[in-house]
C-alpha positions as CSV (number, residue, x, y, z in Angstrom):
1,X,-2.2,-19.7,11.4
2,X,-4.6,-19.2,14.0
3,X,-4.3,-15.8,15.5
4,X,-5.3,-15.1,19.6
5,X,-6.3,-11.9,21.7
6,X,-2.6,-11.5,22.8
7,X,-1.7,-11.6,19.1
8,X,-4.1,-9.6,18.2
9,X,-3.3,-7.1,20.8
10,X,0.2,-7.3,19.6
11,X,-0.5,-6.5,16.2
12,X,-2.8,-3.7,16.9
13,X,-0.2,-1.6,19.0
14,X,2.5,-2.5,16.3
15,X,-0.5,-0.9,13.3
16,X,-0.5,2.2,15.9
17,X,3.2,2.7,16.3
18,X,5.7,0.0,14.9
19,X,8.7,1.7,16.7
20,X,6.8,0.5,20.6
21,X,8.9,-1.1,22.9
22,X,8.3,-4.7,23.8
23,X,8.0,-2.8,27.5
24,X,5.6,-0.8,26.5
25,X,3.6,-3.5,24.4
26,X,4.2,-6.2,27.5
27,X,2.8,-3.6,30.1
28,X,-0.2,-3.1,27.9
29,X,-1.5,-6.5,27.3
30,X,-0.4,-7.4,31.1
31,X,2.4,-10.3,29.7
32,X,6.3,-10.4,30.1
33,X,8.4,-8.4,27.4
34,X,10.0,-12.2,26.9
35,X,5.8,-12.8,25.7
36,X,5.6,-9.8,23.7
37,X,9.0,-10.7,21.7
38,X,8.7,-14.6,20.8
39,X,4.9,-13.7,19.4
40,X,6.3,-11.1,17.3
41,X,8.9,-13.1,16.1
42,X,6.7,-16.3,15.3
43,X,4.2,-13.4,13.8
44,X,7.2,-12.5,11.8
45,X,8.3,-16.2,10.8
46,X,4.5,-17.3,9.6
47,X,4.4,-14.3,7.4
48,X,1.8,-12.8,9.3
49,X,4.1,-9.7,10.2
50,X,6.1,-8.8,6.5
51,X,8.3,-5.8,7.7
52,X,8.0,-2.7,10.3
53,X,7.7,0.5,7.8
54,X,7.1,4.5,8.3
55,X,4.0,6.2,7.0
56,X,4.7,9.1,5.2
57,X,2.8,12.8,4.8
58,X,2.9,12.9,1.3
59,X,1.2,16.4,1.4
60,X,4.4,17.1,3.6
61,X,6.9,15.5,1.1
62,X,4.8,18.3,-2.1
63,X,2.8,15.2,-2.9
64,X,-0.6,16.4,-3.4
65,X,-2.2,14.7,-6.4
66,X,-3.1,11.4,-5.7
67,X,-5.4,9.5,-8.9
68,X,-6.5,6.0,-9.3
69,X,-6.3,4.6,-12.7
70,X,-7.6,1.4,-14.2
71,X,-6.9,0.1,-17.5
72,X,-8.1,-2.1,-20.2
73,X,-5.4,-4.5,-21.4
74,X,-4.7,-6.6,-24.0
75,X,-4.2,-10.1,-22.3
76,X,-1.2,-11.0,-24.4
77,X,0.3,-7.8,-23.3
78,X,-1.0,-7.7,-19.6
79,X,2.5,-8.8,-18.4
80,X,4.8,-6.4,-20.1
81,X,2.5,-3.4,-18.8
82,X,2.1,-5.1,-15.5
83,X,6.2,-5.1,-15.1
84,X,6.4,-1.0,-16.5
85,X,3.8,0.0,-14.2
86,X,5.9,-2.0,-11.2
87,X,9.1,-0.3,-12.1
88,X,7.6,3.2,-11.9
89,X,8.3,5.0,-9.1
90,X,5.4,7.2,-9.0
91,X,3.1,4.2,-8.6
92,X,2.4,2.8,-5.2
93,X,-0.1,0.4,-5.2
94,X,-1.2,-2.2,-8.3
95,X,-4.0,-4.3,-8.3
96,X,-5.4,-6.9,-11.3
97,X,-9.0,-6.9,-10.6
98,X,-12.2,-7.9,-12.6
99,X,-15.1,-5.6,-14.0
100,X,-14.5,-2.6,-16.1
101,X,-10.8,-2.7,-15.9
102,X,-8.1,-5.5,-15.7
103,X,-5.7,-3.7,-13.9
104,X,-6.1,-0.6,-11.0
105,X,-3.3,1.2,-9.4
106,X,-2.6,4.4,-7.7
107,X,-0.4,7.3,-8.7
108,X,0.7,10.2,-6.1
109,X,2.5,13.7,-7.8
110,X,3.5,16.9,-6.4
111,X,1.9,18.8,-9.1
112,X,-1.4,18.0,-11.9
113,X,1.0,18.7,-14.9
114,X,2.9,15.5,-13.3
115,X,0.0,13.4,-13.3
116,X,-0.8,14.4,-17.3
117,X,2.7,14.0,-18.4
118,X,2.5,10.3,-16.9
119,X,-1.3,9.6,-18.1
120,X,0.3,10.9,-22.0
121,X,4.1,9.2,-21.9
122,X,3.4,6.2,-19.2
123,X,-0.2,5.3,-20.9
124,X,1.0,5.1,-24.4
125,X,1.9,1.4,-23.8
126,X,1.0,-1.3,-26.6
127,X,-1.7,-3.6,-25.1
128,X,-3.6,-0.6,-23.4
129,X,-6.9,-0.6,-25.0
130,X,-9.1,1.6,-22.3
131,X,-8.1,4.0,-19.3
132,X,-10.6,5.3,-16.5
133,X,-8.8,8.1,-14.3
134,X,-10.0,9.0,-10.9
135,X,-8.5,11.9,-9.2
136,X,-8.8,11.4,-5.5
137,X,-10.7,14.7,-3.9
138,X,-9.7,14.1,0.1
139,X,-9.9,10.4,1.7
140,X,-12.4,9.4,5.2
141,X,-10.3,6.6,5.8
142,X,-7.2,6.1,5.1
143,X,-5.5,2.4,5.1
144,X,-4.1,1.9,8.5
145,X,-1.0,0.2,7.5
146,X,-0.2,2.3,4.8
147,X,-1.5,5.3,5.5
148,X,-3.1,5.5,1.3
């Protein structure tokens, strides 16, 4: 799908504030409301648009410790870890990359004793042959759709 300045306008006031009005998106880009609502709903049918979400303060929620970890895996076992690790709550993002590590996702705990009881009971998987732990110190960017 091939994506125009209107679009493009559309979807960078939606990034800043999903809950904007189609008034307030219409008066911006200078087109009608009507405009502003049938390209966010064909943004929405061609999958370019997947849902409207919050961004949360997870300092604000006691969330302070936020690590990345990568493992090593076994690739006969790279499906069964990949399903724990997507049931956990405490993980929020997984990735299966190349390099170092076959898999890299990010963890986010109020407190570090959290974060160790998960690296010792969560990592103790069959298949895991190597883990690299990153403890994130303070971000300069930040995702803009997620806010991570």
């Amino acid at each position: 799908m091939s994506l125009d300045i209107l679009d493009m306008k559309i979807i960078k006031f939606l990034t800043d504030d999903a809950r904007s009005t189609y008034r307030a998106i219409a008066e911006d880009a200078g087109v009608s409301q009507a405009t502003v609502k049938n390209r966010i709903d064909r943004l929405m049918e061609k999958g370019v648009i997947k849902k409207f979400t919050v961004m949360l303060d997870y300092h604000k929620l006691g969330r302070a410790i936020k690590s990345f970890i990568g493992l090593k895996v076994q690739p006969a076992k790279m499906q069964s870890i990949v399903k724990h690790m997507k049931e956990h709550p405490d993980v929020f993002v997984l990735y299966r990359t190349s390099g170092d590590v076959d898999l890299l996702f990010e963890v986010i705990f109020e407190k570090m004793e959290d974060l160790n009881t998960f690296l010792e009971t969560e990592l103790a998987l069959e298949g895991i042959l190597g883990t690299v732990v990153t403890i994130v110190i303070g971000p300069y960017k930040r995702c803009p759709w997620t806010g991570l």
